[in-house]
C-alpha positions as CSV (number, residue, x, y, z in Angstrom):
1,X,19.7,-2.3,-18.4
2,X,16.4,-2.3,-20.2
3,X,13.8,0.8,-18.2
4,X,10.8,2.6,-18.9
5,X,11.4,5.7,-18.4
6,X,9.3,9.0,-16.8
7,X,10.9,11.9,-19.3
8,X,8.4,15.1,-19.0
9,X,5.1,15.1,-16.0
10,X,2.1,13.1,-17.5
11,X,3.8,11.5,-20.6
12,X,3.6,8.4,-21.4
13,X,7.0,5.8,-20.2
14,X,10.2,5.8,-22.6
15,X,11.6,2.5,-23.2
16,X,15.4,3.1,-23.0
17,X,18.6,1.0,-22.5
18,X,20.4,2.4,-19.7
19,X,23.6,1.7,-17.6
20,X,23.3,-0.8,-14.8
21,X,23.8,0.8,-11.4
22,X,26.9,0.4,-9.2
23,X,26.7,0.9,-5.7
24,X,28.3,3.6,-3.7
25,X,29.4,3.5,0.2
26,X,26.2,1.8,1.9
27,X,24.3,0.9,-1.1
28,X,23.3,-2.3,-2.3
29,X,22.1,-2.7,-6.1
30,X,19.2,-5.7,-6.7
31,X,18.0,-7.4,-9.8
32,X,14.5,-6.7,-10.2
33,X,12.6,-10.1,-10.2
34,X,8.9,-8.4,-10.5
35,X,7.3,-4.9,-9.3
36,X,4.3,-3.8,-8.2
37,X,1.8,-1.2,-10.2
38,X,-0.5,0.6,-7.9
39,X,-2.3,3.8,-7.0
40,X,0.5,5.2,-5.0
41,X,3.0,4.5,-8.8
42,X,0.1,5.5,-10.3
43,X,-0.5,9.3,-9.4
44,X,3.4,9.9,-10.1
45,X,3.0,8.1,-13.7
46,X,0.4,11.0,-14.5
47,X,1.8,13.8,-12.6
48,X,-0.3,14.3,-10.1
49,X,2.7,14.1,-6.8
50,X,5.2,17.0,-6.6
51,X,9.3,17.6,-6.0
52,X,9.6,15.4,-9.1
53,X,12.8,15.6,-11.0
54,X,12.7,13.9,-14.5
55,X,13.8,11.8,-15.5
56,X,12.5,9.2,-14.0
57,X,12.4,5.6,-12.9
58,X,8.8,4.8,-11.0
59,X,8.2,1.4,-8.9
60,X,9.3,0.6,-5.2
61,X,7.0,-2.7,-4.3
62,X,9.9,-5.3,-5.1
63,X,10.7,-9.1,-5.7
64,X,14.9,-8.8,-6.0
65,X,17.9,-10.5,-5.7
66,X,21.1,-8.4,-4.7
67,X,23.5,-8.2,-6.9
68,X,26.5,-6.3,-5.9
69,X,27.1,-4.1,-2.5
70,X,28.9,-1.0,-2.0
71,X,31.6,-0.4,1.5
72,X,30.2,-0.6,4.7
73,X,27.3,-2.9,4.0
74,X,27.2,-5.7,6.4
75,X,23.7,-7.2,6.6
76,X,22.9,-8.1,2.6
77,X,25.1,-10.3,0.1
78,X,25.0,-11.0,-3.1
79,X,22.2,-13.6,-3.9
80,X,20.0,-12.3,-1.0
81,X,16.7,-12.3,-2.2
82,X,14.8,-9.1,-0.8
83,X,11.8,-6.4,-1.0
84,X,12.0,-2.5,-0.6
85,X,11.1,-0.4,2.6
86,X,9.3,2.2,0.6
87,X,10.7,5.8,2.9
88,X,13.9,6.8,3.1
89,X,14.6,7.8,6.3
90,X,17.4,8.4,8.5
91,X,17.4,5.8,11.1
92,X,18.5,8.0,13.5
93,X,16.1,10.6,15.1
94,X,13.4,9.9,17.9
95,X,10.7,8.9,15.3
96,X,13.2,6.2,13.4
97,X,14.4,5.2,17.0
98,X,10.8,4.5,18.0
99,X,9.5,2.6,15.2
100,X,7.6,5.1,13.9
101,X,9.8,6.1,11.1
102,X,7.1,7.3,8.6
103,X,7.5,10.3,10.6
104,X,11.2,10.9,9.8
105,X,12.5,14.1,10.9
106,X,15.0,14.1,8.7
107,X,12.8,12.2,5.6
108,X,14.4,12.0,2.7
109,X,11.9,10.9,-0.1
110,X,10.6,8.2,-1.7
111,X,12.0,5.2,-4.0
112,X,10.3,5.9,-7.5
113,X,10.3,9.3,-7.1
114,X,13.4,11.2,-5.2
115,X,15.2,7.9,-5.8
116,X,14.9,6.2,-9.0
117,X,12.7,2.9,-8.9
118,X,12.0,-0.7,-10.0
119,X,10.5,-0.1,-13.6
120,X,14.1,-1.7,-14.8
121,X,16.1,-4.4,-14.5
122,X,18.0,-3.0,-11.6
123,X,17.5,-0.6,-8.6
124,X,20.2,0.9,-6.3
125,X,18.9,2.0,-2.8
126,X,20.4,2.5,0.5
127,X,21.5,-0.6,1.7
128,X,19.1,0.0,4.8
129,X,15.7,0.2,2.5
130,X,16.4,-3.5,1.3
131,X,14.6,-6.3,3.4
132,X,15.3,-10.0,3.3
133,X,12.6,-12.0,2.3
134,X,12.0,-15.1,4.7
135,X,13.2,-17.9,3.8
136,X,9.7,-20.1,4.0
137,X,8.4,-17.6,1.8
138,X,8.7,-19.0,-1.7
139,X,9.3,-16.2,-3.8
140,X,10.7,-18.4,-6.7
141,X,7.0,-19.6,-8.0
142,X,5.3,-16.7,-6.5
143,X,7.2,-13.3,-7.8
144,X,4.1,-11.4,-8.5
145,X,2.5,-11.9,-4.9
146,X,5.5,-11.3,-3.1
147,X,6.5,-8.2,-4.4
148,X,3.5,-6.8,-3.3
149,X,3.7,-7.5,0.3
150,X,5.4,-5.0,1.5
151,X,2.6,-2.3,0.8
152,X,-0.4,-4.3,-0.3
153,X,-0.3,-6.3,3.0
154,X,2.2,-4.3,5.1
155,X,0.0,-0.7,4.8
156,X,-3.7,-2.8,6.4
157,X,-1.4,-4.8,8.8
158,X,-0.4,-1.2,10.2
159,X,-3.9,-0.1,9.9
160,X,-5.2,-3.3,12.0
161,X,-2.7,-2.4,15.0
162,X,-3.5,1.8,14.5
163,X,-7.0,1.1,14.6
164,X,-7.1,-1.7,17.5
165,X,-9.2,-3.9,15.3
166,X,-10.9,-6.7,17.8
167,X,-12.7,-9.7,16.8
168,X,-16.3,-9.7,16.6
169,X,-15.9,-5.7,15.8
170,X,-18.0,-4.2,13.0
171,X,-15.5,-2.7,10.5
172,X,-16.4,-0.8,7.5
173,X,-13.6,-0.4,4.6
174,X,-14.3,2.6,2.2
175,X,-12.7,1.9,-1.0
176,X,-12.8,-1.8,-0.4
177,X,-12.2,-2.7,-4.2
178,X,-9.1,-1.2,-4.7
179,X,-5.4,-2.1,-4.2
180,X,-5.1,-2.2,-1.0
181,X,-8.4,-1.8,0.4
182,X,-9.0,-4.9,-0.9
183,X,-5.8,-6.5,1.2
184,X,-7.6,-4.1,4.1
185,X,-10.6,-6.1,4.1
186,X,-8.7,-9.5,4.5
187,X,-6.6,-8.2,7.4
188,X,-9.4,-7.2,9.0
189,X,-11.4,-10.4,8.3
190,X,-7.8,-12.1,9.9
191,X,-8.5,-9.6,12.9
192,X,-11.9,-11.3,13.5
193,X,-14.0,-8.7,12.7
194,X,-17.5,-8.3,11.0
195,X,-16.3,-6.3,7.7
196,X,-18.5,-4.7,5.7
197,X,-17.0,-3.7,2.2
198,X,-18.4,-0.4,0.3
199,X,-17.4,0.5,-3.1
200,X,-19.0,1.7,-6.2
201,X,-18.0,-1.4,-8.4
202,X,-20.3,-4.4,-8.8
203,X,-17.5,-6.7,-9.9
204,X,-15.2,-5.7,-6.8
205,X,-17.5,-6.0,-4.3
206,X,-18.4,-9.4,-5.3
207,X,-14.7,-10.4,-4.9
208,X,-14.5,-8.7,-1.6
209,X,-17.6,-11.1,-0.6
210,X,-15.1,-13.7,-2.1
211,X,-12.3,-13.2,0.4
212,X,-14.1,-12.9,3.5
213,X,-16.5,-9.8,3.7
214,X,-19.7,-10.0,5.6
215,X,-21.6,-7.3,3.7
216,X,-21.2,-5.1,1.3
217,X,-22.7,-1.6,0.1
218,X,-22.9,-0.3,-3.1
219,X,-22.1,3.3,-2.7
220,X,-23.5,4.3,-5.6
221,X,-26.5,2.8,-5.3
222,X,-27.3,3.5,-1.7
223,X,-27.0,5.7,1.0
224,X,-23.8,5.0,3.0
225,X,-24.5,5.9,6.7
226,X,-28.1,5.0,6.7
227,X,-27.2,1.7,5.1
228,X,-24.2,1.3,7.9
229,X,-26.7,2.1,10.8
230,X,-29.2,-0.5,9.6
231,X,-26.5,-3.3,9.4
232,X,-25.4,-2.5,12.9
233,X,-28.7,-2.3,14.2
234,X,-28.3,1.0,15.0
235,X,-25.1,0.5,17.1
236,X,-23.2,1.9,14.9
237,X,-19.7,1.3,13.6
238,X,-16.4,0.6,15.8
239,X,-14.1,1.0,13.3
240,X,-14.4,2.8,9.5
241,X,-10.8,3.0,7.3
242,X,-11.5,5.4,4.0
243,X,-8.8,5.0,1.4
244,X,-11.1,7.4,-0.8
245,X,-11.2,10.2,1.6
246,X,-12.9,12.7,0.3
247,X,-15.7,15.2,2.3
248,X,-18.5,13.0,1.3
249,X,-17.0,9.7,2.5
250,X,-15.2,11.3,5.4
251,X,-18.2,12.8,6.9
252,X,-20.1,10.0,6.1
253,X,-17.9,7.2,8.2
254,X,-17.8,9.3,10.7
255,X,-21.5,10.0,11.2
256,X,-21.8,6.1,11.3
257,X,-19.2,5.7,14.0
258,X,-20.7,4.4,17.3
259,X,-20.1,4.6,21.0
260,X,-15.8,4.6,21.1
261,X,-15.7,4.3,17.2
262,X,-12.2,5.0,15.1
263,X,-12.3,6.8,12.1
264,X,-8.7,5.8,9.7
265,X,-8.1,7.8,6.9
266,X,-5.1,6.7,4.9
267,X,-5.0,9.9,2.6
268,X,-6.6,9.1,-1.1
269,X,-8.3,12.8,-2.2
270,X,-7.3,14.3,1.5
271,X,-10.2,16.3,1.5
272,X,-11.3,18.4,4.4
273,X,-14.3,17.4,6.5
274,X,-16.9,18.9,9.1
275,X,-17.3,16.3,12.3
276,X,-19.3,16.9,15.4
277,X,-17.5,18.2,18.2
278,X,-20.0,17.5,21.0
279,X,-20.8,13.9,18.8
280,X,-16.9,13.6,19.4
281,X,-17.2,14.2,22.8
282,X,-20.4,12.8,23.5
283,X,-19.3,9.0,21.9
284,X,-15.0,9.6,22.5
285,X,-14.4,9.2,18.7
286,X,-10.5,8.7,17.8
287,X,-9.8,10.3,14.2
288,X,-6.5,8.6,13.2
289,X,-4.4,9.5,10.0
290,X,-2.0,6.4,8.7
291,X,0.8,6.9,6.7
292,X,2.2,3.5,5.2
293,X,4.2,1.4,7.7
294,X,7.3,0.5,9.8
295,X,10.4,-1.8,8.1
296,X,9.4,-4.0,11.2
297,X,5.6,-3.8,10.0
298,X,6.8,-5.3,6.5
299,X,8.9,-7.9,7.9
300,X,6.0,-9.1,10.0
301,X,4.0,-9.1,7.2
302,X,6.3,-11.1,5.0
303,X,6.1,-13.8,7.8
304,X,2.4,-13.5,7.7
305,X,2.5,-14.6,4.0
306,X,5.1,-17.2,4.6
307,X,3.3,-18.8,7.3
308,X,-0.2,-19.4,5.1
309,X,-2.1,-16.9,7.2
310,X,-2.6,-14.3,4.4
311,X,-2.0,-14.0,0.8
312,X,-2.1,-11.3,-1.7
313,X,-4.4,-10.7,-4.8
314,X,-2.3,-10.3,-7.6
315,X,-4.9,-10.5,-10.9
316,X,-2.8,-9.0,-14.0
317,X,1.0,-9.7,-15.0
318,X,2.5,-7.2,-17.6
319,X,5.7,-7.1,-19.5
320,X,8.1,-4.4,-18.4
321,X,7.5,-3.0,-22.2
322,X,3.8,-3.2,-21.3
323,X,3.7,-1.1,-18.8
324,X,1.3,1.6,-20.1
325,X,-1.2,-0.6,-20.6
326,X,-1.0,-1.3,-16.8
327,X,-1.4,2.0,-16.1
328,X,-4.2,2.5,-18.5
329,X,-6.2,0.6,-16.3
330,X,-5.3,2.0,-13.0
331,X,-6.7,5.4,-14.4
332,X,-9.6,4.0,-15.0
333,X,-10.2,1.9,-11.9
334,X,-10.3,-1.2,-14.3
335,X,-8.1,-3.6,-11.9
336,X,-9.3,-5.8,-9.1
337,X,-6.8,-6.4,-6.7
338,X,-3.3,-5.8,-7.8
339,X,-1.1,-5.7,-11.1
340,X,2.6,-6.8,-11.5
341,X,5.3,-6.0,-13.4
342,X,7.2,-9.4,-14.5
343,X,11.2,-8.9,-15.8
């Protein structure tokens, strides 16, 4: 099968020929339909994520078709056409049992990094980390957009529920330009809130204003919080979600909370951050960290796609062979919305 290929941490992909998967005892192998290129691909592709062993096959966000399964596996076939459940996890201890399996006690890494991924013709996970797509969801003229579901649309869906997003709300999304911030900002917008949309691209904020955002806020251009307090007239936000997350925008958000405001931070830098206890206190913040989503938070998603309620913003399609120049552009924060891998 044709793949491109991680070989040494921060080189560029190998183009190789390699053999075609077979599935073991609970596996399932898929044909890889299209992929998506994000951040999250991204950061692995230059080196930046550890407990990497080369070499390596990146990608996890998945349109597939099964094409062979291993003993044991009951609930997929051959033909079914499917995504990927990013985490592999063991279904079996109190945080799997509870729907909460991002918290895995027993986690056992990620597809595209501990297990190899979708830049290739086929991919072999556990049989449990492959999702059926629904079948109103039209996958067959829409590859590109599908694939991306299950993080793109699944990760803000989470976020929604985590953050108790209510209509009429005012919502702020830091990072609103990127991958899934962008996706964030029409979730919320779903939710029925008042979204305001910061980032420090012209070009991506107008497209934000596009899809459904109320205001927007130049971050490099003007001060954040004092800008936020203005546009709430001095209420203050109830929710902000940073997918930048670094001190500055932390501390930021969280000065502009207001009475009961939630604070999401989704990781990005991971910077540390001063708050006010007594503000804390005083207003009964909630600080809330979000990690990805449930298998049951992507198949709710997919449904959300099929059903017309939401759709994802796929802008750029690349050749397998072409990947590098995909991720040429994610280093440099060139993409609005989302790029896709096409087999």
């Amino acid at each position: 099968m044709r793949a491109m290929l991680l070989k040494e941490k921060g080189k560029p992909f190998v183009f190789e020929d390699l053999p075609k998967p077979t599935p073991n005892e609970g596996e399932a192998v898929a044909k890889i339909i299209a992929t998506g290129a994000g951040l999250t691909i991204h950061h692995t592709r230059m080196g930046r994520t550890p407990d990497i062993k080369y070499p390596l096959i990146v990608g996890h966000e998945i349109t597939a078709k099964i094409s062979s399964v291993g003993k044991g596996v009951k609930n997929l076939k051959e033909g079914d056409a499917v995504t990927a459940y990013f985490y592999v996890t063991c279904g079996e201890c109190k945080w799997c049992r509870i729907n909460r399996e991002t918290l895995c006690s027993n986690f056992l890494g990620y597809v595209g990094r501990q297990i190899q991924g979708a830049y290739a013709e086929y991919i072999k996970l556990p049989a449990r980390n492959f999702i059926k797509l629904p079948e109103k969801l039209n996958y067959k003229d829409n590859p590109a957009e599908v694939a991306v579901i299950c993080d793109a649309i699944a990760t803000p869906y989470k976020v929604t529920r985590r953050a108790k997003i209510a209509p009429l709300e005012n919502v702020a999304v830091i990072g609103a330009g990127g991958g899934v911030g962008i996706h964030m900002v029409m979730m919320a917008k779903r939710a029925g809130a008042r979204v305001i949309a910061i980032d420090i691209a012209g070009e991506k904020l107008e497209k934000c204003k596009e899809i459904g955002a109320d205001e927007v806020i130049d971050a490099s251009k003007e001060n954040m919080t004092s800008s936020l307090i203005e546009m709430t007239n001095g209420d203050g936000l109830d929710v902000a979600i940073d997918f930048v997350s670094t001190s500055q925008t932390i501390e930021s958000a969280t000065q502009s909370l207001g009475i009961g405001g939630r604070f999401v931070t989704l990781g990005g830098a991971g910077q540390d951050f001063s708050a006010s206890a007594r503000e804390m206190v005083q207003k009964e913040l909630e600080i809330i960290g979000s990690r990805y989503c449930t298998k049951q938070e992507v198949i709710e998603s997919l449904e959300l796609v099929a059903r017309g309620d939401v759709w994802p913003l796929v802008t750029e399609t690349y050749k397998l062979e072409d990947a590098e120049k995909a991720h040429d552009r994610l280093e440099t924060g060139s993409i609005l919305g989302r790029a896709v891998i096409m087999m």
